[in-house]
N, C-alpha and C positions, 0 to 999 in steps of 0.2 A: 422418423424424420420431422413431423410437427414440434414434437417434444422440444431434440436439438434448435429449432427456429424459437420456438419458447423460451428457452433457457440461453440462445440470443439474447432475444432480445430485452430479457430481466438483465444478463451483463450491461445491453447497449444503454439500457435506460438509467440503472442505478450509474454507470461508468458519466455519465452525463451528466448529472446530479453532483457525484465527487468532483469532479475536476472542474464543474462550475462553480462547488463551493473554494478548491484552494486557490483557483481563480481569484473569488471572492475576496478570501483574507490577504491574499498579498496586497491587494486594489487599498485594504482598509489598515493595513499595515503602514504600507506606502504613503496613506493621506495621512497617516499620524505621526511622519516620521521614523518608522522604524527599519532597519534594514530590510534588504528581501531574504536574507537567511533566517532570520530571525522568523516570518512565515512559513518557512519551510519546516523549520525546526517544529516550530509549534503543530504542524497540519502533522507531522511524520509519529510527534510523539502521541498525541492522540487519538488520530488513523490505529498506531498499531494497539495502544488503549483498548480502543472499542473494536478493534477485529480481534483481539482475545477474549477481551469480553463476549463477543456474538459467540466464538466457540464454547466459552463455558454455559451460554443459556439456549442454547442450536434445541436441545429437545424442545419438541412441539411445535418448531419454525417449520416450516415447508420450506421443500429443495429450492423453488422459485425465490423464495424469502432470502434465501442462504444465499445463491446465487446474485439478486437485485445486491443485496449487501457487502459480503465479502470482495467477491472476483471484480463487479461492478462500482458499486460505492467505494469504498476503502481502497479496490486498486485502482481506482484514478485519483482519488484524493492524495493517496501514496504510493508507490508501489515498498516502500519503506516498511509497510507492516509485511507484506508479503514476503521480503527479505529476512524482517526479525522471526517468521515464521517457522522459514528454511531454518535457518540457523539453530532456532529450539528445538527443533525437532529432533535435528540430527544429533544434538544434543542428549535430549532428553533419553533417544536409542540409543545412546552410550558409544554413539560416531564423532566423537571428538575431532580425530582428525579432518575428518568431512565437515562436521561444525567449524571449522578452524578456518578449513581452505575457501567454503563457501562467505564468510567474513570476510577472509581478507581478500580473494582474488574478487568480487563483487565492490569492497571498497578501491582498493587499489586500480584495477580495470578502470574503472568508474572514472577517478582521478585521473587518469593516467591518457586517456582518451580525452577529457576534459582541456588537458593541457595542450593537449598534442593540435586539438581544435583551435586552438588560440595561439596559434603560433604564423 
C-alpha cells in the first residue's frame, strides 16, 4: 500500500512539472507571436523524443524515476508520446491492424469530439 501512494505521488509530482512546463511554452509562444499549435506541436514532438529516449537508457533508473518521468512528466507534457507509444508497439508485435486502429480511431475520436464541442 505505501509503495502504490509512492509511486503516486512520483506521477502526482513529475505530472505537475510536465504540464507546468507545456503550460510554459505556449505562454512563450504566445508572447512571440507564434500560433498555439505550433506549441503543441513542438511539446508532442519532443515529449515523445525524450520518452523514447528514457526507454532506451531505463537500465539503472529506478521505478520511482521511471514513473516521476514517463507516466508523470511526459504524460502531462503530452499524452502524445504515450499515443506514439501504443502505436509502436503494436507495431513493433507485428499487430498492424491494432497499430492501424489504435492511430486512427485515437486521431479521428479525438477530432471528431473536438468538433462536435464546438457546435
Amino acid at each position: 500500500m505505501m509503495e502504490s501512494l509512492s509511486s503516486g505521488l512520483m506521477v502526482f509530482l513529475g505530472g505537475g512539472l510536465g504540464a507546468s512546463l507545456r503550460w510554459s511554452t505556449s505562454l512563450v509562444f504566445s508572447h512571440f507571436g507564434f500560433s498555439f499549435w505550433s506549441s503543441t506541436l513542438l511539446v508532442n514532438c519532443l515529449g515523445t523524443l525524450f520518452y523514447f529516449l528514457s526507454l532506451k537508457s531505463s537500465h539503472g533508473q529506478s521505478e520511482f524515476m521511471q514513473l516521476f518521468m514517463r507516466f508523470g512528466f511526459f504524460g502531462a507534457l503530452t499524452t502524445f508520446s504515450t499515443f506514439s507509444f501504443e502505436v509502436a508497439s503494436a507495431f513493433r508485435s507485428g499487430l498492424y491492424t491494432q497499430a492501424a486502429l489504435i492511430f486512427f480511431l485515437n486521431i479521428f475520436a479525438g477530432v471528431l469530439i473536438a468538433i462536435g464541442m464546438f457546435r
